[in-house]
C-alpha positions as CSV (number, residue, x, y, z in Angstrom):
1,X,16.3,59.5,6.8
2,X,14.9,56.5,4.9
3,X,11.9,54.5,6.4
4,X,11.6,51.1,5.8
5,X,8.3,49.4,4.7
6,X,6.8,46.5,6.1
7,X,4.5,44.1,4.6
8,X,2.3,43.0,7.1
9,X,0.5,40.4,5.6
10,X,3.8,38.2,4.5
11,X,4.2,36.5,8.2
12,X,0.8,35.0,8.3
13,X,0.5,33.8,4.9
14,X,4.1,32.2,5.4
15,X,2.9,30.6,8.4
16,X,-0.6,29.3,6.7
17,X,1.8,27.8,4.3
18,X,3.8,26.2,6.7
19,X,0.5,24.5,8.4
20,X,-0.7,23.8,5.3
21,X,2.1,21.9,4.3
22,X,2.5,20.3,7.9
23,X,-1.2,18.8,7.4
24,X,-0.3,17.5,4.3
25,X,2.4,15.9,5.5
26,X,0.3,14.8,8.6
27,X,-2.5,13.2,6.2
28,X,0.3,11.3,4.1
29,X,1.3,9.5,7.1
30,X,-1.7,8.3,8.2
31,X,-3.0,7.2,5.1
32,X,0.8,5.3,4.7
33,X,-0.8,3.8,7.9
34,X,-4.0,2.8,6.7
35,X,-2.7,1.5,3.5
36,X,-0.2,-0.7,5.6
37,X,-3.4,-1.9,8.0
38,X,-5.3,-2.8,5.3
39,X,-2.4,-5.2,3.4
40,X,-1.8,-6.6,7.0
41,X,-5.8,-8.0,6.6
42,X,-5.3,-8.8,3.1
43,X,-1.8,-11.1,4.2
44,X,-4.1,-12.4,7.2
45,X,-6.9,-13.5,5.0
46,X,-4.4,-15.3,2.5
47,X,-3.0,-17.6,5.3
48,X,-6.6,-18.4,5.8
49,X,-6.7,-19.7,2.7
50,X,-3.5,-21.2,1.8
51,X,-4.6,-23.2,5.3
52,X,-7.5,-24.3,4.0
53,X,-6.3,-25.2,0.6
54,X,-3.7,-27.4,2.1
55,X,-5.7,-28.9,4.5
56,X,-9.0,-29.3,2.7
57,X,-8.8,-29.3,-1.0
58,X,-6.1,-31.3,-1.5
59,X,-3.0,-30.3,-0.5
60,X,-3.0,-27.1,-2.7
61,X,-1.6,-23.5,-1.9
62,X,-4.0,-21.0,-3.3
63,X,-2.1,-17.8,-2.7
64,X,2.0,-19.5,-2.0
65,X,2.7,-20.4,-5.3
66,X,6.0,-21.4,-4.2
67,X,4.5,-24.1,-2.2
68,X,2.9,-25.5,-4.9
69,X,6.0,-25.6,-7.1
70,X,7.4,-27.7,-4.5
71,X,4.6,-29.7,-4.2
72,X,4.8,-30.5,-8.3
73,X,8.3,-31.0,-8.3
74,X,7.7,-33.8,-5.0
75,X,4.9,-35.2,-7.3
76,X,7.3,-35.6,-10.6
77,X,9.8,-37.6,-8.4
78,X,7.5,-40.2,-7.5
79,X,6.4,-39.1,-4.1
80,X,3.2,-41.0,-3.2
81,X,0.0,-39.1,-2.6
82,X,0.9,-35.2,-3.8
83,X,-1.4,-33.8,-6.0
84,X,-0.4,-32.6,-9.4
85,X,-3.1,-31.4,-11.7
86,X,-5.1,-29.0,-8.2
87,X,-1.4,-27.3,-8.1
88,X,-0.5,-27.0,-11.7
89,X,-4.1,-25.7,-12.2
90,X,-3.9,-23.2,-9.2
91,X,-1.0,-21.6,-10.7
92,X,-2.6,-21.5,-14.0
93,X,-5.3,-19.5,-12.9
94,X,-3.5,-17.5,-10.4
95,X,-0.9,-15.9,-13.2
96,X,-4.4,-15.7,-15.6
97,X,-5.5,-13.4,-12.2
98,X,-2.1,-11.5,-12.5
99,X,-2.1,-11.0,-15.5
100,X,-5.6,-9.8,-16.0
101,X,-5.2,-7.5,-13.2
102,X,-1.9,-6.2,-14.3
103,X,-3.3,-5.0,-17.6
104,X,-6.1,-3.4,-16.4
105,X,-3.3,-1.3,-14.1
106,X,-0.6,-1.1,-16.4
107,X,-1.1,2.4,-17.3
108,X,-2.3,3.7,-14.4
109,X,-0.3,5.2,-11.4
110,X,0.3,3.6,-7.7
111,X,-2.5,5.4,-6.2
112,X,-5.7,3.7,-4.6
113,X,-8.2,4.5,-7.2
114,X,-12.0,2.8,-8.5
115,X,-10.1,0.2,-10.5
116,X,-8.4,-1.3,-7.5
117,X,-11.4,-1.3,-5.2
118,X,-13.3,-2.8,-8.2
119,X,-10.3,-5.7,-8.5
120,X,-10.5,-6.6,-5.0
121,X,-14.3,-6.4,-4.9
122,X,-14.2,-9.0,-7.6
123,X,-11.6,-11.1,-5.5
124,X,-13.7,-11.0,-2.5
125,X,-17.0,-11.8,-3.7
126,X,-15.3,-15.0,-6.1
127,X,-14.0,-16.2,-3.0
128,X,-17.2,-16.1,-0.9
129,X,-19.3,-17.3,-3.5
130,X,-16.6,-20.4,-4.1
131,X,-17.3,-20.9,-0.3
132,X,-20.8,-21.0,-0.6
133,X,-20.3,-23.2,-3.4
134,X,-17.9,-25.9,-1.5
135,X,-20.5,-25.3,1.9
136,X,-23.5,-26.0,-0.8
137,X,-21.8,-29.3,-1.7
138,X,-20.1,-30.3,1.4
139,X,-20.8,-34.4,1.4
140,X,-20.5,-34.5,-2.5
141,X,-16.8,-32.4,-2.1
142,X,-15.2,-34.4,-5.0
143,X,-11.3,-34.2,-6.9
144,X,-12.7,-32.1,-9.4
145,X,-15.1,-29.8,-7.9
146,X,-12.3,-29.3,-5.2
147,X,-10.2,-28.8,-7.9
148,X,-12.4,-26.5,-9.7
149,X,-12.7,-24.2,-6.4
150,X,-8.8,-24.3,-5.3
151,X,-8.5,-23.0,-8.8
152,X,-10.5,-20.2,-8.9
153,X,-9.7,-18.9,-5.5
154,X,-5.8,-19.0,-6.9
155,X,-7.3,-16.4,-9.5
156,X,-8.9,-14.6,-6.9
157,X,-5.5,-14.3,-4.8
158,X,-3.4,-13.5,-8.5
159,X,-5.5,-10.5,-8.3
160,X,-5.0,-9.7,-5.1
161,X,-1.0,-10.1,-5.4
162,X,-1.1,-8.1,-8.3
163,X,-3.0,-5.2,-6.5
164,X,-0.5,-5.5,-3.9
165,X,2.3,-5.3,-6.4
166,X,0.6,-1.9,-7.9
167,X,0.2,0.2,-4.7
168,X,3.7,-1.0,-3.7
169,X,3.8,-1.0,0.1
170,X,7.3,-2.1,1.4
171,X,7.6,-5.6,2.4
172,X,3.7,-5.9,2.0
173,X,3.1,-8.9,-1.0
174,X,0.6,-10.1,1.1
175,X,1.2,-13.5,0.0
176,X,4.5,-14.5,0.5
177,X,6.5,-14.1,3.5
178,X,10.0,-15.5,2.3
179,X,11.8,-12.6,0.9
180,X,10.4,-10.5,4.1
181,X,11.8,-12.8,6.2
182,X,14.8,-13.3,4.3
183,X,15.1,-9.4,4.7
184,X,14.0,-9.4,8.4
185,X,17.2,-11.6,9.6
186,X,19.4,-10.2,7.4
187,X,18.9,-6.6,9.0
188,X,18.7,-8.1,12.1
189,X,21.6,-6.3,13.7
190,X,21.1,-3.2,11.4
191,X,18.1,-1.9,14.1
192,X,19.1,1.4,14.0
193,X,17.2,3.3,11.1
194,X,15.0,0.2,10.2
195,X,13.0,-0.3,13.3
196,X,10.4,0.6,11.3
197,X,10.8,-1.8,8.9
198,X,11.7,-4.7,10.9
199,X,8.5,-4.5,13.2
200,X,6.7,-4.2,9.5
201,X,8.6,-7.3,8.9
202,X,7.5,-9.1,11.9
203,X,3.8,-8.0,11.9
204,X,3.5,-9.6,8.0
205,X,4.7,-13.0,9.7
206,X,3.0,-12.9,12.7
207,X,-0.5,-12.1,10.3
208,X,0.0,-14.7,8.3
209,X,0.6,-17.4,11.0
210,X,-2.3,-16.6,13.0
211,X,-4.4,-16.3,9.4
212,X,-3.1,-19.9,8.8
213,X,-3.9,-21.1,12.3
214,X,-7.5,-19.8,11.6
215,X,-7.4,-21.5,8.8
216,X,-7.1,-24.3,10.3
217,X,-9.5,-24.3,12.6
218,X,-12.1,-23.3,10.1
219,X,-11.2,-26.2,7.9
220,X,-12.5,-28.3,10.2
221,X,-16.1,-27.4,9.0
222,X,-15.0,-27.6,5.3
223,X,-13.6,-25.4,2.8
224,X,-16.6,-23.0,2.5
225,X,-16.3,-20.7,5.9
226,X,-12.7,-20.5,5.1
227,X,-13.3,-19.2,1.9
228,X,-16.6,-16.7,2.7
229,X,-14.3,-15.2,5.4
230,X,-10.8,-14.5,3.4
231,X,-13.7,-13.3,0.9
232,X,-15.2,-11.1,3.1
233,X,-12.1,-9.7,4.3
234,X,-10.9,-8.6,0.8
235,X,-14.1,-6.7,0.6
236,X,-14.3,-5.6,3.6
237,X,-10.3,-3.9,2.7
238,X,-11.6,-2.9,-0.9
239,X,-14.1,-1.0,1.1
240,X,-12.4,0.9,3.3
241,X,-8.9,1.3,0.9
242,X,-12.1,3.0,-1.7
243,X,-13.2,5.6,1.6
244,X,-9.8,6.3,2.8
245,X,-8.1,7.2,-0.5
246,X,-11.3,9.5,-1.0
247,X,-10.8,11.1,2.0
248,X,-6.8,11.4,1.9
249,X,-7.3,12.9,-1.2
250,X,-9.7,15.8,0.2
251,X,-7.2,16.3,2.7
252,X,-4.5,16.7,0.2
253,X,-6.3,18.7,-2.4
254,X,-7.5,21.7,0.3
């Protein structure tokens, strides 16, 4: 008669495995959620400022780039009273933003690392101290100074696109909402399997209209509060993006 031998030790160390794995898996999805949370401020904060651009430093989009696009083309046709050199400067600087951004990223991977929470901190603190700038000189708010400011903040929300862009959250640009709305009706019917993604869909709208609707109302003191809170916000996200990929990291790593 044979006798088989058994090995203990196999089950449990399968099974730590298992959990293990499982809290991997556990810690990827909330990060996923975090990462999403913090784009949703990040879109929020550029409706702020795309409000107040409009409204208060005339008539230019600092993060829709789109708009001003429009806004030139209007301008070339003869329309009376658009803007053309606060647009055409705004997306100057904003692809100067882009671009800058994009190569210091270019060889690095999708992660949230240093480099990104050092690009938004940049961001955030240009945009506050452009609002302290514009509160500073509120009564003496001329073209050019306005110009000036509208500009900068564009650069400020190139490299905030651009960070976006890197860490590739779906349906998160946190600038644009066209294609997500274009996607949104278009899967409209297709609920099943993309529920998900639809009510992603919906919350980047609903953010930005409620950022721009802030906006507004904060406009009505002048470009500068506008500006210091959409600045604050970015830091605020650069922040807690640096803390949480630390910690999802330790999670991953033990």
């Amino acid at each position: 008669m044979t006798t088989s031998l058994h090995t203990p030790s196999a089950a449990p160390s399968a099974r730590l495995g298992n959990q293990a794995d499982e809290a991997q898996v556990l810690a990827e999805k909330r990060w996923n959620v975090q990462l999403l949370g913090l784009l949703m401020v990040l879109t929020f904060g550029t409706g702020i400022v795309d409000a107040v651009g409009y409204l208060a430093l005339d008539h230019v989009f600092i993060g829709n780039m789109t708009g001003n696009v429009v806004i030139l083309g209007m301008a070339m046709a003869g329309a009376d009273g658009l803007p053309v050199l606060g647009p055409l400067t705004a997306m100057v600087c904003f692809s100067i933003g882009a671009a800058v951004t994009g190569l210091v990223l270019r060889k690095r991977s999708a992660e949230w690392r240093l480099p990104i929470t050092v690009l938004l901190l940049v961001a955030g603190l240009l945009l506050c101290s452009l609002g302290a700038l514009a509160s500073l000189v509120d009564n003496n708010l001329t073209t050019d100074i306005r110009v000036i400011i509208s500009s900068l903040a564009a650069a400020a929300m190139g490299i905030q696109a651009c960070v976006a862009r890197k860490l590739a959250v779906r349906e998160m640009t946190t600038v644009v909402v066209t294609s997500t709305l274009t996607a949104l009706s278009g899967e409209l019917f297709l609920v099943r399997g993309h529920k998900g993604l639809l009510n992603r869909r919906s919350a980047a709208i609903v953010v930005l209209l409620l950022g721009a609707a802030l906006g507004a109302l904060l406009a009505g003191a002048g470009a500068g509060p506008a500006l210091i809170v959409s600045g604050a916000l970015i830091v605020v996200v650069a922040l807690l993006g640096q803390w949480g990929a630390r910690i999802h990291r330790s999670c991953l790593s033990t």
